[in-house]
DOMISE-483697 format. One record per atom (N, C-alpha, C): atom name; x, y, z; residue number from 1. Coordinates in Angstrom, 3 decimals. Example, Ala and Ser with C-alpha at 12.3 -4.5 7.8 and 13.67 -1.06 7.14 Angstrom:
// residues 2
<rec 'N'; <13.190; -5.690; 7.800>; 1>
<rec 'CA'; <12.300; -4.500; 7.800>; 1>
<rec 'C'; <13.200; -3.300; 7.800>; 1>
<rec 'N'; <12.850; -2.250; 7.080>; 2>
<rec 'CA'; <13.670; -1.060; 7.140>; 2>
<rec 'C'; <12.900; 0.030; 7.870>; 2>
***
This chain:
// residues 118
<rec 'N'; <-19.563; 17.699; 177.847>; 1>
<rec 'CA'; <-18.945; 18.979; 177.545>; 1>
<rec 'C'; <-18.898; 19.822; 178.813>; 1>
<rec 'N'; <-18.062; 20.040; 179.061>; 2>
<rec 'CA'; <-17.604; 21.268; 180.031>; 2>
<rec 'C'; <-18.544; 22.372; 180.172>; 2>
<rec 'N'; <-19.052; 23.132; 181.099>; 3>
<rec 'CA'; <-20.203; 24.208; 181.031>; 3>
<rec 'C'; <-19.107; 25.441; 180.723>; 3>
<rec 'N'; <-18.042; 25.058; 180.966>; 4>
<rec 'CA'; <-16.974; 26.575; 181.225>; 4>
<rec 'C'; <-16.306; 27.188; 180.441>; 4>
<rec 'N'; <-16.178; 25.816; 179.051>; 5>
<rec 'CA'; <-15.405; 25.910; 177.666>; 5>
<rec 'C'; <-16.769; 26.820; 177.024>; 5>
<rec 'N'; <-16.531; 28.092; 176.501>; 6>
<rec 'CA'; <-17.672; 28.512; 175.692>; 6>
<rec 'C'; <-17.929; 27.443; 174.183>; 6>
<rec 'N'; <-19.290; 27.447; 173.561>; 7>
<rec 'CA'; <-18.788; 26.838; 172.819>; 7>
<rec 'C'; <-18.304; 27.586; 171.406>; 7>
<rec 'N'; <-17.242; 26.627; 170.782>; 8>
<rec 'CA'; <-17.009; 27.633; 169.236>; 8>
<rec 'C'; <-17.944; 28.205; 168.220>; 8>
<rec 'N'; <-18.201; 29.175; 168.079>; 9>
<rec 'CA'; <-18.422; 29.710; 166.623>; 9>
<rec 'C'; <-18.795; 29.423; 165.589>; 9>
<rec 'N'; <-19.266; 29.015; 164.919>; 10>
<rec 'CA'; <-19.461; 28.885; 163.154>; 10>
<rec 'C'; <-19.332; 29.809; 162.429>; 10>
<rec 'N'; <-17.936; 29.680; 161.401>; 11>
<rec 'CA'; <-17.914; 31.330; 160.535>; 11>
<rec 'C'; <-18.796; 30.082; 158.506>; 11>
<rec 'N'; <-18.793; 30.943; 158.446>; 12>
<rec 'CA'; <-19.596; 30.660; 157.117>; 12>
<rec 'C'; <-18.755; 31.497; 156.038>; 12>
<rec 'N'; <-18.018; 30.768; 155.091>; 13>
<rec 'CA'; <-17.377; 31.064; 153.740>; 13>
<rec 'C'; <-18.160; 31.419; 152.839>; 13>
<rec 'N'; <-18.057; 32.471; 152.361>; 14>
<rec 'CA'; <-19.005; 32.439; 150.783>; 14>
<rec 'C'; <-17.911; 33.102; 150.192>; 14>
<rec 'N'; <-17.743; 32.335; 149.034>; 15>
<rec 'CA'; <-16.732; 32.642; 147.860>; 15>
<rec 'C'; <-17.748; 32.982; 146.589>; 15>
<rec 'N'; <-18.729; 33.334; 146.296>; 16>
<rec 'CA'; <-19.695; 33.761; 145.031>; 16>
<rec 'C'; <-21.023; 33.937; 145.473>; 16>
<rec 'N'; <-21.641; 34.720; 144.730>; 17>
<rec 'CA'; <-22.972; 35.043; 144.743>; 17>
<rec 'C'; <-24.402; 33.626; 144.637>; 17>
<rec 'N'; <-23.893; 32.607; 144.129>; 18>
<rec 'CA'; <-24.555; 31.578; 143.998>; 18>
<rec 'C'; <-23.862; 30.397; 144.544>; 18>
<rec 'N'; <-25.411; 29.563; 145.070>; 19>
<rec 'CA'; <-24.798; 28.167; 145.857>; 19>
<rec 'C'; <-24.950; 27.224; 144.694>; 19>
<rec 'N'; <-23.483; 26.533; 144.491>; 20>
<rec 'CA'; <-23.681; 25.301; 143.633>; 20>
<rec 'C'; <-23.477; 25.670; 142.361>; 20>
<rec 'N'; <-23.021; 24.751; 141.813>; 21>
<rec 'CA'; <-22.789; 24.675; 140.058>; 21>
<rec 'C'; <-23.738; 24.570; 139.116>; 21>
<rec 'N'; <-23.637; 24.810; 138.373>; 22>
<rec 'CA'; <-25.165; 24.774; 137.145>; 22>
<rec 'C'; <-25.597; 26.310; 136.638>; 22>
<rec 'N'; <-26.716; 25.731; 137.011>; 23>
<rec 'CA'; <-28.148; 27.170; 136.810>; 23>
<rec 'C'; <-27.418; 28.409; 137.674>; 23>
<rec 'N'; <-27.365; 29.769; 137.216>; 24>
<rec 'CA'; <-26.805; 30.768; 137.768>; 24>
<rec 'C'; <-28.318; 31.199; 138.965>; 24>
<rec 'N'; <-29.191; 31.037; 137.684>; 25>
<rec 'CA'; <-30.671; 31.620; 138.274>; 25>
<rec 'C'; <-30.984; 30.716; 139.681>; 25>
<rec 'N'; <-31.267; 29.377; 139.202>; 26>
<rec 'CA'; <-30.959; 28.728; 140.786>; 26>
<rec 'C'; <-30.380; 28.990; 141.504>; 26>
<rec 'N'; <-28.786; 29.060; 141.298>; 27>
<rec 'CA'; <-27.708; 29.168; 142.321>; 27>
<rec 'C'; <-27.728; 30.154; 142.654>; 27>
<rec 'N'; <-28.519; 31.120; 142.681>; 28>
<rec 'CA'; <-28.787; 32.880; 143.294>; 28>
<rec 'C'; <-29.726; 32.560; 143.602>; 28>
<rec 'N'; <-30.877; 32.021; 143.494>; 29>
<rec 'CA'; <-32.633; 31.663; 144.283>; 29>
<rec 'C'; <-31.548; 31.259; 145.675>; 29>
<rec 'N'; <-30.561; 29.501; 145.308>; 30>
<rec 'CA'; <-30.861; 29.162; 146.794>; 30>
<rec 'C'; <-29.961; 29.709; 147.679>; 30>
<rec 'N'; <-28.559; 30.560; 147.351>; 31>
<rec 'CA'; <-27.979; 31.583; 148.089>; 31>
<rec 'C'; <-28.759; 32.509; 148.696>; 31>
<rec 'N'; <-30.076; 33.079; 148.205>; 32>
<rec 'CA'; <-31.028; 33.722; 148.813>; 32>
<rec 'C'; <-31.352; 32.979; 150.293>; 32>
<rec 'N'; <-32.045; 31.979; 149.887>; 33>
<rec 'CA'; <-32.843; 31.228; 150.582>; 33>
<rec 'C'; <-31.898; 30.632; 151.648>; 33>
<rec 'N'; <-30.655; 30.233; 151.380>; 34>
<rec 'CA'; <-29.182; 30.213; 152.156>; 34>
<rec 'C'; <-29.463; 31.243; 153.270>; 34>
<rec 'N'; <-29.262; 32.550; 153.002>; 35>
<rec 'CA'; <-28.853; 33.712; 153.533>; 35>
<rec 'C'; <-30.305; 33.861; 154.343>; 35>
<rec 'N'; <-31.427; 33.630; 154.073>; 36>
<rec 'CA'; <-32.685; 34.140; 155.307>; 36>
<rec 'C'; <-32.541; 32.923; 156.221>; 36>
<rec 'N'; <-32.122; 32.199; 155.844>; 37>
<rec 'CA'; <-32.107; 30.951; 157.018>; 37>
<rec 'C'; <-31.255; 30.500; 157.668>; 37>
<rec 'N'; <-29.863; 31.235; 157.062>; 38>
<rec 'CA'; <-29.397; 31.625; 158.283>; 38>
<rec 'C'; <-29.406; 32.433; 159.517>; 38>
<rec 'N'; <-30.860; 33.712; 158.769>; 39>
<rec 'CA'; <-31.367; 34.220; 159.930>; 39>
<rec 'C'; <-31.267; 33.838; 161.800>; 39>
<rec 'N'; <-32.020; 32.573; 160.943>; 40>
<rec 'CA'; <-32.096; 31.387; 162.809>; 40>
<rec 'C'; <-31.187; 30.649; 163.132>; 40>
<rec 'N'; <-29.863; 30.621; 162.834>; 41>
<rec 'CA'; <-28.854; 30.154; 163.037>; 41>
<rec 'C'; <-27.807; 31.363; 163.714>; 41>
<rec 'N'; <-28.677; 32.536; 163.519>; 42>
<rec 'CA'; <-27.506; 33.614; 163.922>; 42>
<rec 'C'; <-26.538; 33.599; 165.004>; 42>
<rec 'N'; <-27.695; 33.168; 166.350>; 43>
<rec 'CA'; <-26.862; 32.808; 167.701>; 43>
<rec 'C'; <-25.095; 31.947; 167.429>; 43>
<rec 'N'; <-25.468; 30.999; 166.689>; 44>
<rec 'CA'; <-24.465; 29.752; 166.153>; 44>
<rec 'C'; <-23.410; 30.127; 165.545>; 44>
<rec 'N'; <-23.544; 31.433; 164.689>; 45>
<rec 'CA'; <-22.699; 32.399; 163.626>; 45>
<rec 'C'; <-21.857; 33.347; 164.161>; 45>
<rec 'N'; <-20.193; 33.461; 164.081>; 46>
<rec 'CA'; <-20.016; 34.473; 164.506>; 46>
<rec 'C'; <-19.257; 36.033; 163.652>; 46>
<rec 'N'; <-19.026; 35.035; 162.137>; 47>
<rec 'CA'; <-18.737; 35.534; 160.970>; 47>
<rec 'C'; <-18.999; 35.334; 159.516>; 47>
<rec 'N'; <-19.362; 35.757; 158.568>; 48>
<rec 'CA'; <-19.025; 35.962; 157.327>; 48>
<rec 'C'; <-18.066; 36.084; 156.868>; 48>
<rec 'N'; <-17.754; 35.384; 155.686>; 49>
<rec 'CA'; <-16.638; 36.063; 155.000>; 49>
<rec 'C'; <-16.683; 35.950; 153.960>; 49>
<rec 'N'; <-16.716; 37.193; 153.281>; 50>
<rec 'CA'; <-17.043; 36.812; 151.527>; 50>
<rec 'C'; <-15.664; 37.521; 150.882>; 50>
<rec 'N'; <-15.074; 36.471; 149.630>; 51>
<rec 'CA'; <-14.684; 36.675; 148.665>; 51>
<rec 'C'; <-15.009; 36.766; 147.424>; 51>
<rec 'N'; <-14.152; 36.950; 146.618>; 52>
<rec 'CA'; <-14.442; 36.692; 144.873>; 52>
<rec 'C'; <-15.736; 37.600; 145.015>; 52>
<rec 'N'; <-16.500; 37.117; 144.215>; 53>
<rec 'CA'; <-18.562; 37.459; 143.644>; 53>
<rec 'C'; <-19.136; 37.743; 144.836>; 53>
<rec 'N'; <-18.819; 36.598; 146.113>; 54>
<rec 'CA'; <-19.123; 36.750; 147.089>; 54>
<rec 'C'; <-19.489; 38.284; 148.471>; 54>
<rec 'N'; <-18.493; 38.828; 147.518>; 55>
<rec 'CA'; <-18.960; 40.541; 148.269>; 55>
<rec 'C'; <-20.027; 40.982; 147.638>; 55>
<rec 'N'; <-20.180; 40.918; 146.465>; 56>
<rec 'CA'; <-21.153; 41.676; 145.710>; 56>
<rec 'C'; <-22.413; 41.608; 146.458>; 56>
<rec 'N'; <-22.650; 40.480; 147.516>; 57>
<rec 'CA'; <-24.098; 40.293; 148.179>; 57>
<rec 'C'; <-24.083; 41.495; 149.144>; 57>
<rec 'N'; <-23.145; 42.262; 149.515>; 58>
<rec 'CA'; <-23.426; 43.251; 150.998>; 58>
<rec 'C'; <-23.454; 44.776; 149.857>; 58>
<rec 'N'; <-23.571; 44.912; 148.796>; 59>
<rec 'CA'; <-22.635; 46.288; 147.772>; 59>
<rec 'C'; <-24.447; 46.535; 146.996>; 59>
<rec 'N'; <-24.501; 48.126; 147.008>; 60>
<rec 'CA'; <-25.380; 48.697; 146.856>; 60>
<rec 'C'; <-26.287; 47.947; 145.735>; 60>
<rec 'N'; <-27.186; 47.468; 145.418>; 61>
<rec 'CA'; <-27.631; 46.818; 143.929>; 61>
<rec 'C'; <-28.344; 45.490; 144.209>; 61>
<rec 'N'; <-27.762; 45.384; 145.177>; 62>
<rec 'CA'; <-27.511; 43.559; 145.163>; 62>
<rec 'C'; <-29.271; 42.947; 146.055>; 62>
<rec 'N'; <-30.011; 42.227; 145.455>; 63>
<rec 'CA'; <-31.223; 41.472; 146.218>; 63>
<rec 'C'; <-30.651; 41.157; 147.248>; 63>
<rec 'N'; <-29.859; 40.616; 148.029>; 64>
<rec 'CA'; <-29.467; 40.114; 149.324>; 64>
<rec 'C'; <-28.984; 41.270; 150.238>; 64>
<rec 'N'; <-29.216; 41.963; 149.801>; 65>
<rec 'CA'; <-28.329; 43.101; 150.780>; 65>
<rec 'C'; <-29.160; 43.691; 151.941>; 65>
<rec 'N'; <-30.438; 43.486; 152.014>; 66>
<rec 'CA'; <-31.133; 43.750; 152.838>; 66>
<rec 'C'; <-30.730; 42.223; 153.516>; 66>
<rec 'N'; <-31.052; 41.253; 153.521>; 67>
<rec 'CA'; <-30.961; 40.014; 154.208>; 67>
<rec 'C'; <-29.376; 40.195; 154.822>; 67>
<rec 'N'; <-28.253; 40.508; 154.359>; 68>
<rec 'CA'; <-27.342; 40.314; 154.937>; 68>
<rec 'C'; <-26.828; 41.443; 155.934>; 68>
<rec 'N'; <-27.478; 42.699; 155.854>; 69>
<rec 'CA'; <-27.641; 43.430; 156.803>; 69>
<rec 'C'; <-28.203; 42.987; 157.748>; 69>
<rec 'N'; <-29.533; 42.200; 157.417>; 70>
<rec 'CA'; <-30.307; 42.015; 158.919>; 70>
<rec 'C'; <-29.422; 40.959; 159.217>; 70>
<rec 'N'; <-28.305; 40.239; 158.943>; 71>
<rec 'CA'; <-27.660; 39.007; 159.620>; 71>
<rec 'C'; <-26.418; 40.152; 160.718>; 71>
<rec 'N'; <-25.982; 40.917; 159.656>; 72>
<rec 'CA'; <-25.133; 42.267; 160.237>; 72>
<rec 'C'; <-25.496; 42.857; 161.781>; 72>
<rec 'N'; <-26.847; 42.945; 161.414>; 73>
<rec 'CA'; <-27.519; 43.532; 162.923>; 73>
<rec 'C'; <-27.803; 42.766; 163.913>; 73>
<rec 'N'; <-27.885; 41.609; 163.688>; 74>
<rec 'CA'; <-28.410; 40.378; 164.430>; 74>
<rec 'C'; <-26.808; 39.972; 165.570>; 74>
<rec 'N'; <-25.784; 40.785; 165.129>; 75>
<rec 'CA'; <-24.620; 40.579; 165.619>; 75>
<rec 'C'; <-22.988; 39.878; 165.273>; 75>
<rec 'N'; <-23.696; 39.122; 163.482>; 76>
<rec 'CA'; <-22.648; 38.244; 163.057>; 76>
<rec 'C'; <-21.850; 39.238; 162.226>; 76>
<rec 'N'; <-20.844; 39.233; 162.610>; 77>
<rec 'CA'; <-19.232; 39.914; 161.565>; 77>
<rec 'C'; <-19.323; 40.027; 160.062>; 77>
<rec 'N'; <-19.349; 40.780; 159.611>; 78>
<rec 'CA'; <-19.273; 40.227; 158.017>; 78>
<rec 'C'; <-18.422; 40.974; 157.665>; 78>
<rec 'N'; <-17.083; 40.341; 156.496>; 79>
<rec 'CA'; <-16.020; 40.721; 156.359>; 79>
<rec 'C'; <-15.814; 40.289; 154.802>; 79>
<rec 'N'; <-15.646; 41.142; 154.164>; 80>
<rec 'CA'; <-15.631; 41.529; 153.014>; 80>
<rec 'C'; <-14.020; 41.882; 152.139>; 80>
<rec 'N'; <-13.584; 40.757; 151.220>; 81>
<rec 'CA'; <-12.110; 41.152; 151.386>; 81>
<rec 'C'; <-11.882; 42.569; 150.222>; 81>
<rec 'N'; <-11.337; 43.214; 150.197>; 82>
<rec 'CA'; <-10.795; 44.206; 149.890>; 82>
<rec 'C'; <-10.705; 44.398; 148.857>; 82>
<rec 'N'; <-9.185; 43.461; 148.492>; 83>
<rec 'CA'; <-8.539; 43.147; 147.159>; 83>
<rec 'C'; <-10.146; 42.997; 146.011>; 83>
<rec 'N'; <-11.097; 41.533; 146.706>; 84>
<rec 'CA'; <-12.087; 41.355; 145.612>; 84>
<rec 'C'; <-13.206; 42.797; 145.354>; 84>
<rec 'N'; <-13.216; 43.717; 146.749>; 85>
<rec 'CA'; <-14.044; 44.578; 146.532>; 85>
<rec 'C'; <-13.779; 45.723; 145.066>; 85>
<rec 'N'; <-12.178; 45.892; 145.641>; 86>
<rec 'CA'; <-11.252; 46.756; 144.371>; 86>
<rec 'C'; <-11.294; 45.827; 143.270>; 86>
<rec 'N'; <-11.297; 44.799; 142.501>; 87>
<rec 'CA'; <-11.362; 44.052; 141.833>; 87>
<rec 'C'; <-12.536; 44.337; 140.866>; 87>
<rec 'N'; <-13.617; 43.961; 141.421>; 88>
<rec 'CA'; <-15.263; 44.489; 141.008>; 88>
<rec 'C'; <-15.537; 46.145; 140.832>; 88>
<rec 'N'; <-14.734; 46.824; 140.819>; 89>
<rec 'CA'; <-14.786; 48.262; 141.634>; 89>
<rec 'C'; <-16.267; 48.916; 142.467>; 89>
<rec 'N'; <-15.823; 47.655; 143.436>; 90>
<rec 'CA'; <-17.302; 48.000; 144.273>; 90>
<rec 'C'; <-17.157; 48.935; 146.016>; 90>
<rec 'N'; <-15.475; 49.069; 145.945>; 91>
<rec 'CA'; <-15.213; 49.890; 147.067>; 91>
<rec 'C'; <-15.746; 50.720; 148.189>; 91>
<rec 'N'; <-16.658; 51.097; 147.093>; 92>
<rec 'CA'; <-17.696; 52.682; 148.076>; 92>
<rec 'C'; <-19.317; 52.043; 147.593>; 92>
<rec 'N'; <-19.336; 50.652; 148.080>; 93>
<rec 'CA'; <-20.789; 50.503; 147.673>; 93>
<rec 'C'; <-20.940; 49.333; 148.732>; 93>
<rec 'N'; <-20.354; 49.527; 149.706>; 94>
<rec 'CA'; <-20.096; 48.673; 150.809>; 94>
<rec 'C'; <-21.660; 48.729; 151.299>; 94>
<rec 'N'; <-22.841; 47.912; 151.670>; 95>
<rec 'CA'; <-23.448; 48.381; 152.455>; 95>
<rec 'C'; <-23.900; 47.385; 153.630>; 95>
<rec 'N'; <-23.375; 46.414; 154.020>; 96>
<rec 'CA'; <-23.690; 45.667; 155.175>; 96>
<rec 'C'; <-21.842; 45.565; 155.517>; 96>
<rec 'N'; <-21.970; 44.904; 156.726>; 97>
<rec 'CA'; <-20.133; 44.901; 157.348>; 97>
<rec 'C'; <-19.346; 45.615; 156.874>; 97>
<rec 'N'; <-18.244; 45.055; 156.592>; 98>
<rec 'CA'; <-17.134; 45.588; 156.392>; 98>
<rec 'C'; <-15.789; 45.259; 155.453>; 98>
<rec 'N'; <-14.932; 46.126; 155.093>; 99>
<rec 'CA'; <-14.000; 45.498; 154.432>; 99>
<rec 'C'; <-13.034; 44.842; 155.441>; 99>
<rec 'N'; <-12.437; 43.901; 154.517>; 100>
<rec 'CA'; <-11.000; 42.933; 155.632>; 100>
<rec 'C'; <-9.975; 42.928; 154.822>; 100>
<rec 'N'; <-8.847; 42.483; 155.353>; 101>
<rec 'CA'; <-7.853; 42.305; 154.458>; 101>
<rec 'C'; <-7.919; 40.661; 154.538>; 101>
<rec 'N'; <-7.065; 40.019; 153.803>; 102>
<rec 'CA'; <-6.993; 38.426; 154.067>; 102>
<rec 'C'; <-6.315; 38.049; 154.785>; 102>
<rec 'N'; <-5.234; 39.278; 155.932>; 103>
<rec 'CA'; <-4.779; 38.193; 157.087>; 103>
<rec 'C'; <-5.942; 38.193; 157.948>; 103>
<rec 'N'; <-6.660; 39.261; 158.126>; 104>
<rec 'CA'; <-7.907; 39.356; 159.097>; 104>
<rec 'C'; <-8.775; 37.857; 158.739>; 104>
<rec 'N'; <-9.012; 38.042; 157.438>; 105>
<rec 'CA'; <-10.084; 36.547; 157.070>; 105>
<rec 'C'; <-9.210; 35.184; 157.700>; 105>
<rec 'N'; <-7.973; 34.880; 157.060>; 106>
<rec 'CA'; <-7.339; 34.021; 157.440>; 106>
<rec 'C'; <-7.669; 34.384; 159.219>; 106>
<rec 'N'; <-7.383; 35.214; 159.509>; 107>
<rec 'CA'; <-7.032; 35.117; 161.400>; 107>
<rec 'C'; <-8.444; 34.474; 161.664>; 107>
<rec 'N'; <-9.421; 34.374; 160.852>; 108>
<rec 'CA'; <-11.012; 34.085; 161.732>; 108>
<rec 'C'; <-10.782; 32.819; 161.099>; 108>
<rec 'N'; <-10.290; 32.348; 159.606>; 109>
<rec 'CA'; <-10.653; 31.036; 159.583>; 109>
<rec 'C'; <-9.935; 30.008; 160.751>; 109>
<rec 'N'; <-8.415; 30.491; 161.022>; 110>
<rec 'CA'; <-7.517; 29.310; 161.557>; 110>
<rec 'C'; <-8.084; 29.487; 163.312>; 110>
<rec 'N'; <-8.950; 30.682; 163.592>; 111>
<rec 'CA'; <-9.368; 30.463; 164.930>; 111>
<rec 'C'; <-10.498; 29.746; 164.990>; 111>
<rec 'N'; <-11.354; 29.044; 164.234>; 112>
<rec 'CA'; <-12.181; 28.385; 164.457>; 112>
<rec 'C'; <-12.116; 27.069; 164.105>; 112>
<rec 'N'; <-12.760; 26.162; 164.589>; 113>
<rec 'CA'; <-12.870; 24.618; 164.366>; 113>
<rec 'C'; <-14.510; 24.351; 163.338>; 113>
<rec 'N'; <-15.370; 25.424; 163.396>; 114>
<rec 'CA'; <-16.602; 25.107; 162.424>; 114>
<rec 'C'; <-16.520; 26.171; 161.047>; 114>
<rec 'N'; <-16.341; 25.716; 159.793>; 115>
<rec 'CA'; <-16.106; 26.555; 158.592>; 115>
<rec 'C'; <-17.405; 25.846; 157.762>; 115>
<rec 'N'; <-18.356; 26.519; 157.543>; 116>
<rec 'CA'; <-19.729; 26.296; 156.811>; 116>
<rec 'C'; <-19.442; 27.018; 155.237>; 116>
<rec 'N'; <-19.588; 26.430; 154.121>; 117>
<rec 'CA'; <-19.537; 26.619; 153.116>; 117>
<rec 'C'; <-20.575; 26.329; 151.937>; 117>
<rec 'N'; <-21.209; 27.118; 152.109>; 118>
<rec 'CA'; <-22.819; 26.792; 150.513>; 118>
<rec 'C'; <-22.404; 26.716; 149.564>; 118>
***
């Protein structure tokens, strides 16, 4: 590998509040457990992007919202689409990143070559 090519990014998809099919209660334990461990991956990370359920993790209420702030501060993007925020009517309960629209999301997925999905 080239020293001069930086290397790419990893953006990370989350489309719902839980990883995996089944158990809701599980699939919110290991989205938890997802989300602190990506802690140490942060360097590697250079975005979030949550749709659908998937916003509800950064919106006032939510157990993860402290964890995904500290991913927020750590330097990784988190982008939150809009449409799903108005959807949920969770608009003004934003509390880690930010809202996006979906050409913004689209513009981060088609610029990267690593898309991580729980």
């Amino acid at each position: 590998m080239n020293s001069d090519i930086e290397k790419q990014k990893t953006v990370v998809y989350i489309n719902s509040e839980n990883m995996g099919a089944g158990d809701d209660g599980l699939g919110g334990l290991l989205m938890g457990t997802f989300l602190s461990t990506l802690e140490d991956f942060a360097r590697e990370v250079s975005h979030i992007l949550l749709v659908n359920a998937g916003v509800k993790m950064v919106c006032t209420g939510s157990d993860k919202l402290e964890t995904m702030q500290a991913l927020a501060d750590s330097g990784i993007e988190i982008l939150s689409c809009t449409t799903c925020l108005n959807h949920y009517r969770l608009q003004d309960k934003v509390g880690a990143g930010s809202k996006s629209t979906m050409f913004s999301i689209l513009e981060v997925l088609t610029g990267t070559d690593k898309i991580l999905t729980p």
